[in-house]
KEVOKE-249647 format. One line per field, with one value per residue (C-alpha): z, y, x; chain; residue number from 1; residue in one letter. Coordinates in steps of 0.5 Angstrom, whole numbers. Last residue first. Example, Ala and Ser with C-alpha at 12.3 -4.5 7.8 and 13.67 -1.06 7.14 Angstrom:
2
w = [14	16] $
v = [-2	-9] $
u = [27	25] $
chain = [A	A] $
n = [2	1] $
res = [S	A] $
# end
This chain:
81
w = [145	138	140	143	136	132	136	135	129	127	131	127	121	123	125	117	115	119	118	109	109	113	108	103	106	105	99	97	100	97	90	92	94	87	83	86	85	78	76	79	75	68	70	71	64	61	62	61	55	53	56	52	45	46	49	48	41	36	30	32	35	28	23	29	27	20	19	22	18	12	14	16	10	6	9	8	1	0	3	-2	0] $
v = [11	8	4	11	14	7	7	14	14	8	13	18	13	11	18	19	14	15	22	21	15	21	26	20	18	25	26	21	24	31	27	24	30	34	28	29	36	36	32	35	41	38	33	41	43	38	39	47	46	40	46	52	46	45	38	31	31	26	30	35	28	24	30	29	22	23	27	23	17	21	23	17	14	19	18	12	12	17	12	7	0] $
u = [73	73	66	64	65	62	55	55	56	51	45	47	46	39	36	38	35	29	28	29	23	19	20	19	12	11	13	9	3	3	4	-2	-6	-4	-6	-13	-12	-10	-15	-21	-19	-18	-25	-28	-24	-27	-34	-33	-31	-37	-42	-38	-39	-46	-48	-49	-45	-48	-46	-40	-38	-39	-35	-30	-29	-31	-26	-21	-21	-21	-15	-12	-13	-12	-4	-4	-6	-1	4	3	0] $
chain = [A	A	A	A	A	A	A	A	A	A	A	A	A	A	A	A	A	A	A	A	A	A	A	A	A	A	A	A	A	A	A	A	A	A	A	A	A	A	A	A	A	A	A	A	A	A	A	A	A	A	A	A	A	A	A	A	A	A	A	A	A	A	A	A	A	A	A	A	A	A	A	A	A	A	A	A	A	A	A	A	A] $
n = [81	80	79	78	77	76	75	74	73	72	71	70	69	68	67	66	65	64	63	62	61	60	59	58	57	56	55	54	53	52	51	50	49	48	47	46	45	44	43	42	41	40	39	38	37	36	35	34	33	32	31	30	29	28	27	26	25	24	23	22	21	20	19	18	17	16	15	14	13	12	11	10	9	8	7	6	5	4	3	2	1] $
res = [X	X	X	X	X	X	X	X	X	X	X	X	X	X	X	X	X	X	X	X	X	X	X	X	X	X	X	X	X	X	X	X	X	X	X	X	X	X	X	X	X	X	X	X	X	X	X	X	X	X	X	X	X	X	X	X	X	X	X	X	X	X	X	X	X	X	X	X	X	X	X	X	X	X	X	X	X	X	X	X	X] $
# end
């Protein structure tokens, strides 16, 4: 199959893919909008709270570590002293 081909082939796919949302679309276009910038919002905050967690959970990770290696200094200082 040519390149050509190809390429008339997706565009013609894409036309009528938008062609037939224009057509069976449940809202007008400011609702749809507004849709999608509604399930953006709610998105970005629930990514937001679970990125919050996670960096959480790492500060907590860095605390122990870092209470573990003090811990060993002082463990290894009073062993040579």
């Amino acid at each position: 199959m040519g390149e050509g081909k190809v390429l008339l082939g997706i565009a013609a796919g894409l036309l009528t893919g938008v062609a037939l949302g224009v057509m069976f679309a449940p809202d007008e276009g400011g609702k749809t909008r507004k849709k999608f910038q509604k399930q953006g919002e709610d998105l970005a905050h629930s990514l937001n709270g679970k990125m919050d967690k996670k960096f959480d959970e790492l500060k907590g990770s860095i605390n122990e570590l870092s209470q573990k290696i003090k811990m060993k200094k002082e463990t290894i200082v009073n062993n040579e002293s």
